[in-house]
C-alpha positions as CSV (number, residue, x, y, z in Angstrom):
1,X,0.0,0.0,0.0
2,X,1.0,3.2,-1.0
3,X,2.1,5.5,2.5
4,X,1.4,8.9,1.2
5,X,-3.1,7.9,1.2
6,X,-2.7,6.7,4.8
7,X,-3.3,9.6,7.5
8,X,-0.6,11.2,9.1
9,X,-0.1,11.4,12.9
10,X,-2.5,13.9,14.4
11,X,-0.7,16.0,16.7
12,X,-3.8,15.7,19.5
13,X,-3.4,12.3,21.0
14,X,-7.6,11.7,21.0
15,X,-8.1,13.1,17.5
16,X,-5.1,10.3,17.1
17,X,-6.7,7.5,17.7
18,X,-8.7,7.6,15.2
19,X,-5.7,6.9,12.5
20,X,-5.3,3.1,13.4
21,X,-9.4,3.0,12.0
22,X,-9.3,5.1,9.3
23,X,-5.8,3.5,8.1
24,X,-7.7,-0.4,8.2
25,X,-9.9,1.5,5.6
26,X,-8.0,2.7,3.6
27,X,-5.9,-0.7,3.2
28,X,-9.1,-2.2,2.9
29,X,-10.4,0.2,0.3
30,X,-7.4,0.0,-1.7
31,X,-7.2,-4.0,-1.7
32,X,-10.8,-3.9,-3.1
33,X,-9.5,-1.6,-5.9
34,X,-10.7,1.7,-4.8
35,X,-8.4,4.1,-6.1
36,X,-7.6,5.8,-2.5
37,X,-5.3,9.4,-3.4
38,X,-5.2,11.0,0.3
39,X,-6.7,10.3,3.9
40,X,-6.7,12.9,7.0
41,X,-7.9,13.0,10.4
42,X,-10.0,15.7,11.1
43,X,-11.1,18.4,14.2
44,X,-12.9,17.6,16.9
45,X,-16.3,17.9,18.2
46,X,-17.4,15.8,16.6
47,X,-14.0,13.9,15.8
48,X,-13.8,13.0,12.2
49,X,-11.3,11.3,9.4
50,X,-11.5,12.0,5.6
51,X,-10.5,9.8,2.9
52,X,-10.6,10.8,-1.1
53,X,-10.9,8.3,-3.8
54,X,-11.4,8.1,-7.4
55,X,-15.2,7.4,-8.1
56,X,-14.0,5.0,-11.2
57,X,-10.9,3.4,-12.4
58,X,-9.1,6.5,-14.8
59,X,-11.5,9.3,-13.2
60,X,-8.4,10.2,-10.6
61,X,-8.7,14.0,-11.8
62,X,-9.3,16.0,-8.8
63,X,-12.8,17.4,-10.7
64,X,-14.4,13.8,-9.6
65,X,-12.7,13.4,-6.1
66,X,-15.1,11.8,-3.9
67,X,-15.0,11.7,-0.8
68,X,-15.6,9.4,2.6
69,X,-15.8,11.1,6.0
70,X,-16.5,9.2,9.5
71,X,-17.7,10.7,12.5
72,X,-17.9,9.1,15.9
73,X,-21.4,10.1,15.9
74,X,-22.8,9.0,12.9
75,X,-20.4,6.7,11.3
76,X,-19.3,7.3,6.9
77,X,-21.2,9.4,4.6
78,X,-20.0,9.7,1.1
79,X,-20.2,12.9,-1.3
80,X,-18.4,14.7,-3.9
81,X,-15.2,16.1,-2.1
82,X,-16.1,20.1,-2.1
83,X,-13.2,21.3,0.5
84,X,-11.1,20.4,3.3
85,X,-7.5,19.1,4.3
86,X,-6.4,17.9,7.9
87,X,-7.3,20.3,10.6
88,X,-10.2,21.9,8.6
89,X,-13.8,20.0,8.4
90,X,-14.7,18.5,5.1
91,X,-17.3,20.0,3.2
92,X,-18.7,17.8,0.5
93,X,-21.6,17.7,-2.0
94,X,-24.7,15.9,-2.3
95,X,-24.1,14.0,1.4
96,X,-25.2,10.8,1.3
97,X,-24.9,8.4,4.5
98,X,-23.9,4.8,3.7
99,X,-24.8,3.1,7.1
100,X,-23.4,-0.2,8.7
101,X,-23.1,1.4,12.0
102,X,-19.9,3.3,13.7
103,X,-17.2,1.0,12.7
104,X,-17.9,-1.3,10.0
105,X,-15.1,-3.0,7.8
106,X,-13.0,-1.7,5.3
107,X,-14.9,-4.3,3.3
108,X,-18.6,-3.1,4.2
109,X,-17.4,0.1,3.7
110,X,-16.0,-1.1,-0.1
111,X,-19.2,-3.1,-0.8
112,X,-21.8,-0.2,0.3
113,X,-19.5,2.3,-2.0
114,X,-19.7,0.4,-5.2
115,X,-23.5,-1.0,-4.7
116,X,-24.4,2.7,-3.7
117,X,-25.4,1.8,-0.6
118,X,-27.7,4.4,1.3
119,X,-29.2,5.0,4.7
120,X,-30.9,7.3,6.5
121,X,-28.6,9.0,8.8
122,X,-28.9,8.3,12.7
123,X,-27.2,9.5,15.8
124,X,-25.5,6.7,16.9
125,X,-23.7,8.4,19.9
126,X,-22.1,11.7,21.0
127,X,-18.8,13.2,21.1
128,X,-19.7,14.2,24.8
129,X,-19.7,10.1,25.0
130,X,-16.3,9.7,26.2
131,X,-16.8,6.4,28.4
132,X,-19.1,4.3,26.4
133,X,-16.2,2.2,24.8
134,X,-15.8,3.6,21.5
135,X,-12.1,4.7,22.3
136,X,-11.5,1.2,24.0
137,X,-12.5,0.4,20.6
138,X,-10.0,2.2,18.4
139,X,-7.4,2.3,20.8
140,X,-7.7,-2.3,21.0
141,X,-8.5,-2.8,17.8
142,X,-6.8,-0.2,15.5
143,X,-3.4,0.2,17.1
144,X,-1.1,2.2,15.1
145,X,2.5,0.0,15.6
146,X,5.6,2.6,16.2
């Protein structure tokens, strides 16, 4: 896998530990031959990650980026990629969410981008939720190897 499309180290340790997550995606993106160019980590409140791929194979111009953003409170929505970079919240067009909950697989995520996949979006926590597990979560099961 190609370094430069995983996220970089973010350099506040709980906005962090979201890179060992967004990192399995974008392996597992890229192994189901989504063309992944970038991936970033996002501010907090809520806490999000960003990752831009190439809609189809030879489509890689930056005119028909789309883009993936998490949040910890309603999991990936998909969209045109309108603006952003790390540090600065993502702005994309036409929004759509793709469900499978907070932390679904790099290869749900894969299957419910190429089937189009849509849900209804849902509040599945808040960022004021700081001891319900989810950083138990991404701090077990995503770690990030020095």
């Amino acid at each position: 896998m190609n370094p430069r499309i995983i996220p970089s180290a973010h350099p506040d340790a709980w906005i962090d530990l979201l890179r060992g997550y967004t990192t399995a995606i974008v392996s597992d993106l890229s192994r189901q031959g989504i063309a992944v160019s970038s991936s970033w980590l996002d501010p907090a409140e809520p806490r999000d990650a960003t990752i831009l791929y190439a809609p189809e194979p030879g489509r890689e111009d930056y005119r028909y980026t789309q883009a993936l953003v998490w949040d910890e409170q309603t999991g990936w929505r998909v969209g045109r990629f309108v603006a952003g970079m790390q540090g600065v919240r993502t702005v994309l067009g036409e929004p759509a969410h793709i469900g499978g909950g907070l932390l679904p697989t790099g290869s749900e995520v894969a299957w419910r981008i190429k089937s189009g996949t849509t849900a209804a979006p849902q509040m599945l926590r808040s960022f004021e939720d700081t001891h319900d597990g989810l950083d138990d979560a991404l701090r077990n099961q995503f770690r990030i190897l020095a």
